[in-house]
N, CA and C atoms as an extended XYZ file, in Angstrom:
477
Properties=species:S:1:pos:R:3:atomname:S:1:resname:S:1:resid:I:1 pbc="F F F"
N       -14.273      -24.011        2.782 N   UNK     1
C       -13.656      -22.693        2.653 CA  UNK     1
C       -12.166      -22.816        2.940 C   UNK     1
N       -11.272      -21.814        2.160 N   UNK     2
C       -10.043      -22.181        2.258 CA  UNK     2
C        -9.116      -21.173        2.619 C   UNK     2
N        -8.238      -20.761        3.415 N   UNK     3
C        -8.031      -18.881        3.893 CA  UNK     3
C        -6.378      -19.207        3.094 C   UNK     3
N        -5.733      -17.880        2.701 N   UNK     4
C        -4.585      -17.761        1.748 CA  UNK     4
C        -3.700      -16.441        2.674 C   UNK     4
N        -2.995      -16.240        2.530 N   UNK     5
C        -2.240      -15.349        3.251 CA  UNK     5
C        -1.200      -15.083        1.995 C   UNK     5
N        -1.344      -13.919        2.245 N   UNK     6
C         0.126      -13.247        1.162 CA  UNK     6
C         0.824      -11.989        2.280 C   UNK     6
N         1.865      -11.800        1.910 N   UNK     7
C         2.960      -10.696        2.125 CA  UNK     7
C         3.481       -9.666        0.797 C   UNK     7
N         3.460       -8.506        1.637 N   UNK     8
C         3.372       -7.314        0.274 CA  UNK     8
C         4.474       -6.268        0.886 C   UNK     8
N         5.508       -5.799       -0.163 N   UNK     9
C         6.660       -4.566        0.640 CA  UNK     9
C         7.020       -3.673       -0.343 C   UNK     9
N         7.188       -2.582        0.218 N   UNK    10
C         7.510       -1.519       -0.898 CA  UNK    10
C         8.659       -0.897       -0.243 C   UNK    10
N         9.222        0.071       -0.812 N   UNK    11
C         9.894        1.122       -0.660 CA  UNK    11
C        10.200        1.993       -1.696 C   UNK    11
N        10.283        3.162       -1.376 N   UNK    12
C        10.663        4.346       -2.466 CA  UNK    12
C        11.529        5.479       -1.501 C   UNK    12
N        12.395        6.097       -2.458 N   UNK    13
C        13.280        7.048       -2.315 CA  UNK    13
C        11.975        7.942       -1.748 C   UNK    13
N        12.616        9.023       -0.921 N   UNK    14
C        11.814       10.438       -1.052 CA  UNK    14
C        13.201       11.598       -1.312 C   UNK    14
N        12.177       12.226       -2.217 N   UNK    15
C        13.072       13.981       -2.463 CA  UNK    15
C        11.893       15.030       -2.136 C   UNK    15
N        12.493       15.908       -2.224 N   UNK    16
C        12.159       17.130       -2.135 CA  UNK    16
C        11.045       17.867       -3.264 C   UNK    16
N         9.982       18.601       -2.791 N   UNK    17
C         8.932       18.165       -4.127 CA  UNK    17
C         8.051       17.660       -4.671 C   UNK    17
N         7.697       16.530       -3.866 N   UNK    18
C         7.027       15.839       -4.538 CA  UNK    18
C         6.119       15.712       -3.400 C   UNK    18
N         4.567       14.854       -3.951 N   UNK    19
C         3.537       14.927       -2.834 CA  UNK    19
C         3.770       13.595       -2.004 C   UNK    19
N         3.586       13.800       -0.894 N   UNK    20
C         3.349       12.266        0.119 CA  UNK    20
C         1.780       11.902        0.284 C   UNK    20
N         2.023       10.392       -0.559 N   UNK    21
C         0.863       10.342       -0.750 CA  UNK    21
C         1.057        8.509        0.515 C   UNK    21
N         0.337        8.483        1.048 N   UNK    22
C         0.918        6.853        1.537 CA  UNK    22
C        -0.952        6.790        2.410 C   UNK    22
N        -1.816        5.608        1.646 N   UNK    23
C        -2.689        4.483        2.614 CA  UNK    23
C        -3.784        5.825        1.340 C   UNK    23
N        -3.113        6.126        0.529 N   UNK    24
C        -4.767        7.281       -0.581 CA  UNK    24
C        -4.982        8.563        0.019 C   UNK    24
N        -4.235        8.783        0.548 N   UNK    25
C        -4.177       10.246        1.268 CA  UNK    25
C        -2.750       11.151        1.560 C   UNK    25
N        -2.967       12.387        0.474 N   UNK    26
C        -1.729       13.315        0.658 CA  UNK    26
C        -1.418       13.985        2.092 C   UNK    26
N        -0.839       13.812        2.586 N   UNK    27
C         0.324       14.221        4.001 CA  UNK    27
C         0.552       15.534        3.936 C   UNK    27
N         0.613       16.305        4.866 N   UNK    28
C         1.771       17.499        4.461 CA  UNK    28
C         3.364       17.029        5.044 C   UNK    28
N         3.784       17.374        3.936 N   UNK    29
C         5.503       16.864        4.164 CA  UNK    29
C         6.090       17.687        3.060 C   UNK    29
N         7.749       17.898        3.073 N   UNK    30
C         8.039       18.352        2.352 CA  UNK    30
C         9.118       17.779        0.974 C   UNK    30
N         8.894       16.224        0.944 N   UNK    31
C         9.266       15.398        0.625 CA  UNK    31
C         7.978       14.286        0.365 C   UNK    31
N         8.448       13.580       -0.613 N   UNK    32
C         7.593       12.642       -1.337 CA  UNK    32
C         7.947       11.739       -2.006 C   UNK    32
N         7.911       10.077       -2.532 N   UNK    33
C         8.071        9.360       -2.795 CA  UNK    33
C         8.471        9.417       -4.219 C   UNK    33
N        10.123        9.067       -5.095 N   UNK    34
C        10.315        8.482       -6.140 CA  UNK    34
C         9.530        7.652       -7.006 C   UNK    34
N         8.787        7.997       -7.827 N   UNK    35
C         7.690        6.729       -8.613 CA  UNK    35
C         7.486        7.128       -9.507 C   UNK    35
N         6.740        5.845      -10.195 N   UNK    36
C         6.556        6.187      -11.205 CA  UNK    36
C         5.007        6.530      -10.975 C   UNK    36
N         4.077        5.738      -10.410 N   UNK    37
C         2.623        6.377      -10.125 CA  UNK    37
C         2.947        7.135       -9.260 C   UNK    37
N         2.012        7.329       -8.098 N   UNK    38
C         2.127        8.292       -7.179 CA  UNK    38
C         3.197        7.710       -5.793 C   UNK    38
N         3.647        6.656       -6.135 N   UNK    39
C         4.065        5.832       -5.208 CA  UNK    39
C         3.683        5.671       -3.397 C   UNK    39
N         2.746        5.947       -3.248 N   UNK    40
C         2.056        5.300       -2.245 CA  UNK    40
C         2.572        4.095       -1.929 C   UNK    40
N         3.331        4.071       -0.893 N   UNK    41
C         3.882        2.585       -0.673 CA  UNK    41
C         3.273        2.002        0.183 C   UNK    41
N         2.224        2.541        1.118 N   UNK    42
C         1.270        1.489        1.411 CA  UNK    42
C        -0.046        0.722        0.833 C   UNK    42
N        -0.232        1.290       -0.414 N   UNK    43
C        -1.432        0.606       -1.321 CA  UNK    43
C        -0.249       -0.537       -2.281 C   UNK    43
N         0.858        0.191       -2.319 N   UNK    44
C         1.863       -0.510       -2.991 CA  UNK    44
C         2.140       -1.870       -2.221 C   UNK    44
N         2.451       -2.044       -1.117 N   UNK    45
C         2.571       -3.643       -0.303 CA  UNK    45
C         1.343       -3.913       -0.321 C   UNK    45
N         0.201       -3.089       -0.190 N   UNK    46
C        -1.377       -4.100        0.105 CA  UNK    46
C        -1.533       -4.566       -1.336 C   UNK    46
N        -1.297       -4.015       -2.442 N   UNK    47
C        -1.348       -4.603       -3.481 CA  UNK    47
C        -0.803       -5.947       -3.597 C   UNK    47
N         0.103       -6.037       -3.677 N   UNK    48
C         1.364       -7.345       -3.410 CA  UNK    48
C         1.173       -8.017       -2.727 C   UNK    48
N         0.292       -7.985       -2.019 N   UNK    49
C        -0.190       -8.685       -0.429 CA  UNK    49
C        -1.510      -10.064       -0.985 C   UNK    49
N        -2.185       -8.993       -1.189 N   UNK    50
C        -3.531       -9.603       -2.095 CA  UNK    50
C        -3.370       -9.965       -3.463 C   UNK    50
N        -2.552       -9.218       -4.307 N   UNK    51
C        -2.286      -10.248       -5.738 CA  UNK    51
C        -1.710      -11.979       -5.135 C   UNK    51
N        -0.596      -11.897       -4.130 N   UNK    52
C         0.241      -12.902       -4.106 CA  UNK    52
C        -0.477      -13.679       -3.094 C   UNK    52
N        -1.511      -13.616       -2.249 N   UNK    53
C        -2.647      -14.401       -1.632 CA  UNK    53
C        -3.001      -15.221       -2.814 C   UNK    53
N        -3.038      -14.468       -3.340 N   UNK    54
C        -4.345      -15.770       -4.116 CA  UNK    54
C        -3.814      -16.049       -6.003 C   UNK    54
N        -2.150      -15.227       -5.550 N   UNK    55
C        -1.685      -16.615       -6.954 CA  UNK    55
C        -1.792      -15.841       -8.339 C   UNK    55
N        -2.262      -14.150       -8.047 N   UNK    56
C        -1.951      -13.462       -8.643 CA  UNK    56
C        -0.745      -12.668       -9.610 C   UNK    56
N         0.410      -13.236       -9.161 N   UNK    57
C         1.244      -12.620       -9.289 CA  UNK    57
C         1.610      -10.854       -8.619 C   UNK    57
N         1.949      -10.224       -9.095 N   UNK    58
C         2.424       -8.736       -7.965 CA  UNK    58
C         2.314       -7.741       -9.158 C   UNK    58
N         2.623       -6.386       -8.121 N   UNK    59
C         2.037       -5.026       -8.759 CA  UNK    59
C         2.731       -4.523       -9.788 C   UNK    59
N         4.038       -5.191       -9.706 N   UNK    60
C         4.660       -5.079      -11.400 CA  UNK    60
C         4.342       -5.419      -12.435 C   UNK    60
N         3.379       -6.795      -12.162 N   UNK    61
C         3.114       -7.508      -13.338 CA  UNK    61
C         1.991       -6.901      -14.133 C   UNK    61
N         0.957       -6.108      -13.104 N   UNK    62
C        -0.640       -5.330      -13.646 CA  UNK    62
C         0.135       -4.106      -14.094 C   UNK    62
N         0.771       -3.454      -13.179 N   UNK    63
C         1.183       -2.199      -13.458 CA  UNK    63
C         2.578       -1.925      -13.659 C   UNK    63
N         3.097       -2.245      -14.652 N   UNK    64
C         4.709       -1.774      -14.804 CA  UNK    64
C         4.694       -0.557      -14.804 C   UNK    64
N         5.960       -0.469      -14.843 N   UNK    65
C         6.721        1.123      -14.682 CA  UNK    65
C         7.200        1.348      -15.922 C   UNK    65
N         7.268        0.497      -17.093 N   UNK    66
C         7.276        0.690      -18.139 CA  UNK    66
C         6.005        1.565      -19.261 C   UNK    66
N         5.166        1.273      -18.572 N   UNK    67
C         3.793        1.652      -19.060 CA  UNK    67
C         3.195        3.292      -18.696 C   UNK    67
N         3.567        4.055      -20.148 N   UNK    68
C         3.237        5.604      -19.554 CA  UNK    68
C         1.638        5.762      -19.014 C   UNK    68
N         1.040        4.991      -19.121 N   UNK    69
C        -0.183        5.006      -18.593 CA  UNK    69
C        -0.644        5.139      -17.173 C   UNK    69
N         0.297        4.357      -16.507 N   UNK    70
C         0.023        4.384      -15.085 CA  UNK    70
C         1.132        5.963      -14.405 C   UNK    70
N         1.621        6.611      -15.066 N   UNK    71
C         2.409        7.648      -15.041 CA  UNK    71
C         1.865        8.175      -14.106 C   UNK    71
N         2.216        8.663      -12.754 N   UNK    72
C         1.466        9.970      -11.450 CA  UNK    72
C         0.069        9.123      -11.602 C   UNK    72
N         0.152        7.561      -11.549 N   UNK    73
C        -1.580        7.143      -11.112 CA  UNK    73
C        -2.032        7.285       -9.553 C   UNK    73
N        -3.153        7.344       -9.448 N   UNK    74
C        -3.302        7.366       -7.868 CA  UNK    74
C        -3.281        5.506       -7.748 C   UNK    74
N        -2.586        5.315       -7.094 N   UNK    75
C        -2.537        4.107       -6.403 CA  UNK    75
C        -3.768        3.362       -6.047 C   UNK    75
N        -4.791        4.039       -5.394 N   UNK    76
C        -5.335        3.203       -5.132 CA  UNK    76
C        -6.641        2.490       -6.567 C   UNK    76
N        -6.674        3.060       -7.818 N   UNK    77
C        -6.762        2.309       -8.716 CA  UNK    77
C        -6.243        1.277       -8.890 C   UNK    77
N        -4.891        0.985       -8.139 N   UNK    78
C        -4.473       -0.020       -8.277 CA  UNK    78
C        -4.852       -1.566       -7.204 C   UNK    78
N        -5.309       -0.624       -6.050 N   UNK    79
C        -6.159       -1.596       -5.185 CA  UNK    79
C        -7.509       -2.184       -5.624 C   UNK    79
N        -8.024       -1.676       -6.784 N   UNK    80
C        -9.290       -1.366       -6.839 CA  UNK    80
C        -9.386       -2.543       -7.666 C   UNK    80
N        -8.087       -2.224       -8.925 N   UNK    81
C        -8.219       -3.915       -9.603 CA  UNK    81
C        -8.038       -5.233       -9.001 C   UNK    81
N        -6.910       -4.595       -8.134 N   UNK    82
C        -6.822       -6.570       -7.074 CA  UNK    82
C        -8.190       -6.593       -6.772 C   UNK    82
N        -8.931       -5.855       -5.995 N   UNK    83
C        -9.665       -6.434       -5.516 CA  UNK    83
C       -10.882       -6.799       -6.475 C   UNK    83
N       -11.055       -6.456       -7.856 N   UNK    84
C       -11.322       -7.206       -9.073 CA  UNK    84
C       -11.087       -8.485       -9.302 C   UNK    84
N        -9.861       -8.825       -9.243 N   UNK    85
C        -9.362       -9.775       -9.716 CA  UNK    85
C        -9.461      -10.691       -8.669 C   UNK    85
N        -9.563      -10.454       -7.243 N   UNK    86
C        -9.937      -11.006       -6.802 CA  UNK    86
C       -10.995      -11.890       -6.750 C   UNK    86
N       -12.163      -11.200       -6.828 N   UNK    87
C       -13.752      -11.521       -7.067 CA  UNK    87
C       -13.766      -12.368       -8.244 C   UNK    87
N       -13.016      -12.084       -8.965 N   UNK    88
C       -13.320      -13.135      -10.018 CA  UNK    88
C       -12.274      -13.944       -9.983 C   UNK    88
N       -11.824      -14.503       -8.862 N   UNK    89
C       -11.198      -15.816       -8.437 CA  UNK    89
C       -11.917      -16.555       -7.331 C   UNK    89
N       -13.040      -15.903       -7.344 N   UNK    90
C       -13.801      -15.689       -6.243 CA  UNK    90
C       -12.980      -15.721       -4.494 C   UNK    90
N       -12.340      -14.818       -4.328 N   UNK    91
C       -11.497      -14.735       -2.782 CA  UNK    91
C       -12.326      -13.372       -2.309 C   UNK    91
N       -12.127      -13.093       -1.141 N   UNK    92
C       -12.972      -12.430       -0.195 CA  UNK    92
C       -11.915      -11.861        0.689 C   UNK    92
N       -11.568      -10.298        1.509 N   UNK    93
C       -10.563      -10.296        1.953 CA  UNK    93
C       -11.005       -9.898        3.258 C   UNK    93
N       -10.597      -11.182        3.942 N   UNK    94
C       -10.835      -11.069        5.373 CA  UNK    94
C        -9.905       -9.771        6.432 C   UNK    94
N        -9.114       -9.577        6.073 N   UNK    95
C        -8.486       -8.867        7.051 CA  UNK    95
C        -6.791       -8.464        6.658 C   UNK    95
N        -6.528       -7.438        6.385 N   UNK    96
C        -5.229       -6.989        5.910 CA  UNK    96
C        -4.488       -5.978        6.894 C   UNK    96
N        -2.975       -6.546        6.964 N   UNK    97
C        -2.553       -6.073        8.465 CA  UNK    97
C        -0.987       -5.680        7.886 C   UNK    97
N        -0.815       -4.071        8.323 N   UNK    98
C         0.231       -2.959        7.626 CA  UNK    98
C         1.068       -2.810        8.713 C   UNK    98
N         2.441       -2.579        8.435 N   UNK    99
C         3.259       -1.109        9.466 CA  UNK    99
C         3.758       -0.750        7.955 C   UNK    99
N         4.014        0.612        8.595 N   UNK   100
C         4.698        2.076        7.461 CA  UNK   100
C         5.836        2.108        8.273 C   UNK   100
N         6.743        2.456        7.310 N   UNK   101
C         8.527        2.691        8.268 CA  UNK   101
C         8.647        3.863        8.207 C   UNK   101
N         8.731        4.948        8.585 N   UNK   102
C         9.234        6.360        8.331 CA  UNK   102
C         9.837        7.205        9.479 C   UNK   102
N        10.795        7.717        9.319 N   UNK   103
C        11.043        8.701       10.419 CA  UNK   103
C        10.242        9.691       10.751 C   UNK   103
N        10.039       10.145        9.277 N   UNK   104
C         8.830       11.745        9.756 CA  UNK   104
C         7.518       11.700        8.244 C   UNK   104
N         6.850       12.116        8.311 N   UNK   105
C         5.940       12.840        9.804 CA  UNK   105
C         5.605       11.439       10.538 C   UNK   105
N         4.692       11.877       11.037 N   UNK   106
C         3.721       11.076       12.041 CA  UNK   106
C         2.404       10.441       11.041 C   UNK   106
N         2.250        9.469       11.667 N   UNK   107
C         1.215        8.619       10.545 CA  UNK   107
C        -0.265        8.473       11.376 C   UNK   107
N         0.348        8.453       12.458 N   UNK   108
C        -1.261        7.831       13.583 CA  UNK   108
C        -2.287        8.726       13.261 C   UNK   108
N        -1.928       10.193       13.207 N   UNK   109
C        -3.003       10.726       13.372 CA  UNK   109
C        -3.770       10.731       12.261 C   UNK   109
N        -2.999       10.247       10.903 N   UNK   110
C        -4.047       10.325       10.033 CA  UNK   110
C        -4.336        8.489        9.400 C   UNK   110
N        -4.490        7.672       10.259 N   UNK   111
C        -4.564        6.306       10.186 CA  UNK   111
C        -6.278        6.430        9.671 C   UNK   111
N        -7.401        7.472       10.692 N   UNK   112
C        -7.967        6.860       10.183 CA  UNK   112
C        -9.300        7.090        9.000 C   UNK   112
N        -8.389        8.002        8.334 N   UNK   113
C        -8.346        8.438        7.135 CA  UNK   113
C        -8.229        7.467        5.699 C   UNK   113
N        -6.709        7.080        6.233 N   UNK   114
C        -6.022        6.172        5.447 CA  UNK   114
C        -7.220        4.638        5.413 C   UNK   114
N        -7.735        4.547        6.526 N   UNK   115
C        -8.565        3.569        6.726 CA  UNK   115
C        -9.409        3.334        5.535 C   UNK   115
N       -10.312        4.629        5.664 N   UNK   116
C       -11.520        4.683        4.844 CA  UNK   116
C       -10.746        4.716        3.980 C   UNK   116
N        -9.970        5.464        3.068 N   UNK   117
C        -9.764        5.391        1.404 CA  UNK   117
C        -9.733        3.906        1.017 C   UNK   117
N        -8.061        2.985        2.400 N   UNK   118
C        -8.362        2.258        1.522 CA  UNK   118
C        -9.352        1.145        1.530 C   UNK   118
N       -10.189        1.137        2.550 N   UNK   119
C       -11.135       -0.147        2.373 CA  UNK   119
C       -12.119        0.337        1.344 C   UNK   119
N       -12.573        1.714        1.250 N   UNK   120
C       -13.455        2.041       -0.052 CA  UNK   120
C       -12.580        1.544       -1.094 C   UNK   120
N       -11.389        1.658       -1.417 N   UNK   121
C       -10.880        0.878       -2.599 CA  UNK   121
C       -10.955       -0.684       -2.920 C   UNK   121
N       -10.993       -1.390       -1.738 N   UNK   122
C       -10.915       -2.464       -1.681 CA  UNK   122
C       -12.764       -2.832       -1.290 C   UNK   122
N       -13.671       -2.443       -0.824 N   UNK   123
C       -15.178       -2.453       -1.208 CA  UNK   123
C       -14.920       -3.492       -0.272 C   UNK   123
N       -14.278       -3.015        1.656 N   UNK   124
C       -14.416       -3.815        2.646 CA  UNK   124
C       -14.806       -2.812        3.876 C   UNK   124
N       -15.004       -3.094        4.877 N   UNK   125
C       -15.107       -1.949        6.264 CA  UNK   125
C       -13.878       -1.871        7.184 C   UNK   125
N       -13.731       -0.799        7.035 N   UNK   126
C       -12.306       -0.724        7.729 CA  UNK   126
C       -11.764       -0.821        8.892 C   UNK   126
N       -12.923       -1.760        9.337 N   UNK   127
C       -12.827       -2.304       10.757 CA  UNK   127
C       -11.306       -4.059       10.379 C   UNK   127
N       -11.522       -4.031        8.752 N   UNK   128
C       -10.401       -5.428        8.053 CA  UNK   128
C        -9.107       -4.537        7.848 C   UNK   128
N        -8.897       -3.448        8.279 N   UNK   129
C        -7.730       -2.614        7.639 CA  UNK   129
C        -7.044       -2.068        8.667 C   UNK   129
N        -5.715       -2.683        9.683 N   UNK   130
C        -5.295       -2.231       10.503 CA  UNK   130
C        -3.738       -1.766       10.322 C   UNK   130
N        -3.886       -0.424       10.365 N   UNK   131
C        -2.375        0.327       10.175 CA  UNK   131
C        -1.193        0.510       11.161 C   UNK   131
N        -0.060        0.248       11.340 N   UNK   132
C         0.599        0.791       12.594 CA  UNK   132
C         1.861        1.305       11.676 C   UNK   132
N         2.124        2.160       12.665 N   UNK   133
C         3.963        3.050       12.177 CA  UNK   133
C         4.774        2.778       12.515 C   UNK   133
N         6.060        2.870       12.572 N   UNK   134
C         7.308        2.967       13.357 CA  UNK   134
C         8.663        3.495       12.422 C   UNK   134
N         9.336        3.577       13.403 N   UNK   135
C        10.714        4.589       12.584 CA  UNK   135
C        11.560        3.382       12.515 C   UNK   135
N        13.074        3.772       12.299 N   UNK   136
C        13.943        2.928       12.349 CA  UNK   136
C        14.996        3.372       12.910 C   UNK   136
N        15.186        4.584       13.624 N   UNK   137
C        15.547        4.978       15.000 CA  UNK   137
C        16.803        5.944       14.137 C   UNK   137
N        16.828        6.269       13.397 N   UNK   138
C        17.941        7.242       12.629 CA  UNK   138
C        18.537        6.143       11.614 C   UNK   138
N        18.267        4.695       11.268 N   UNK   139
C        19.015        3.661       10.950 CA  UNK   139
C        18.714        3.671        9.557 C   UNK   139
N        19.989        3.466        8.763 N   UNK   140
C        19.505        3.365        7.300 CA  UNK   140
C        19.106        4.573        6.573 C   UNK   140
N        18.752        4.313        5.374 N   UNK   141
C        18.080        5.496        4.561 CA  UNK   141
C        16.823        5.990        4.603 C   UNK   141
N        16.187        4.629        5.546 N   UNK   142
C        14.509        5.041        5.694 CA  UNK   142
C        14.836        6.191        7.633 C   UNK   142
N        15.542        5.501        8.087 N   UNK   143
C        15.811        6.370        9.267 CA  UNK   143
C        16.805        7.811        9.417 C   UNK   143
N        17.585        7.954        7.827 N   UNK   144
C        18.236        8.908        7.574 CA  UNK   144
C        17.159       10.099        7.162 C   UNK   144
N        15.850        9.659        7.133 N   UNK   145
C        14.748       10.238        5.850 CA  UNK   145
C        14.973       10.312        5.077 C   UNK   145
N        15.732        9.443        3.750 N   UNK   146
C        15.948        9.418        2.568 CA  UNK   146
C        14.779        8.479        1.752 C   UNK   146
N        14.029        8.004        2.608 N   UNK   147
C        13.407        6.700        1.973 CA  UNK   147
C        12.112        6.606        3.123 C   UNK   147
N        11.270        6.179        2.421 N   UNK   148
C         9.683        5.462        3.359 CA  UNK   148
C         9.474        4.081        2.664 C   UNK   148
N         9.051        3.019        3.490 N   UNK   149
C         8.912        1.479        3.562 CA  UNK   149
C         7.600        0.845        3.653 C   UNK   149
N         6.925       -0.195        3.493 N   UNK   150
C         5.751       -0.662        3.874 CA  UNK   150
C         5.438       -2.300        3.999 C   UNK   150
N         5.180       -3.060        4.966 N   UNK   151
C         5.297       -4.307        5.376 CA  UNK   151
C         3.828       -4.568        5.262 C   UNK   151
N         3.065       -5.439        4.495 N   UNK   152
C         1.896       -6.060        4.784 CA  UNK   152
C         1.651       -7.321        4.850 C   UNK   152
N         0.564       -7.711        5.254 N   UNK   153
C         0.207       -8.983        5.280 CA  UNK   153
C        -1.778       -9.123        5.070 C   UNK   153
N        -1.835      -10.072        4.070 N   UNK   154
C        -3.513       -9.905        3.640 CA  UNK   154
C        -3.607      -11.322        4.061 C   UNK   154
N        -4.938      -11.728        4.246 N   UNK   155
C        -5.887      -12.807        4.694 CA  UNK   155
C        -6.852      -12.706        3.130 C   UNK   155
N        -6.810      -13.882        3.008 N   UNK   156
C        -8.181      -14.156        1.991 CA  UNK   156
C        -8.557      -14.972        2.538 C   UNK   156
N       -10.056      -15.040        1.899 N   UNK   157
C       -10.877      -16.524        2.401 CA  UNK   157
C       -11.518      -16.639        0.884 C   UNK   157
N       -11.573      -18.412        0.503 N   UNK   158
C       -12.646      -18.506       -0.717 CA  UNK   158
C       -13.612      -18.451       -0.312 C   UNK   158
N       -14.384      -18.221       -1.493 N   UNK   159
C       -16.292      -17.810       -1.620 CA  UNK   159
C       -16.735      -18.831       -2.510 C   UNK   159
């Protein structure tokens, strides 16, 4: 057996308007992510995380932004194929490990929410899916609230 590790990052603008959607679950906020799908930027790094584990290439390459198809997609369709494509590389995903950057809102309380969507997307127990938050202390555009961020890291193992 052989374990693979990938790293996955997103970021998107937020304006005014739009829904916050981040881990498959809408937020109340009054601001929401620039995208072209729904931009969920934490299915967005777990994507990237697990394509690039195992040699996949990344979430541009399945899903461009060129493509009116994926237009306002829910994201986590997009987890749903890695973890397709996975299986038929035969990899197995041991354990995938997040922080979200945002100034506002608050993320904890709905972590474990975010849990279940996304390990039901990924067809794991979300005891493999550990989320944490943090701000960036007023710093930047993600700490100005102009912007939300997402840092992951996935574990595969072959089957």
């Amino acid at each position: 057996m052989s374990t693979r590790c990938g790293i996955g990052y997103d970021l998107h603008r937020l304006a005014e308007g739009r829904k916050l959607i981040v881990g498959g679950i809408e937020l109340p906020f009054d601001k929401g992510p620039v995208g072209h799908s729904d931009g969920d930027v934490l299915a967005h790094a777990m994507c990237d995380a697990l394509l690039g584990a195992a040699g996949l290439g990344d979430i541009g390459t399945h899903f461009p932004d060129t493509d009116p198809k994926w237009k306002g997609a829910n994201s986590l369709l997009f987890l749903e194929h890695a973890k397709n494509l996975l299986a038929d590389k035969n990899f197995a995903i041991e354990h995938v490990d997040a922080v979200v950057i945002t100034e506002k809102p608050k993320l904890g309380p709905h972590f474990p929410k975010m849990r279940e969507a996304l390990a039901k997307a990924l067809g794991v127990s979300s005891d493999q899916i550990h989320l944490k938050a943090k701000t960036n202390e007023g710093v930047d555009a993600i700490g100005r609230g102009e912007a939300i961020a997402a840092h992951v890291v996935a574990t595969l193992s072959s089957v």
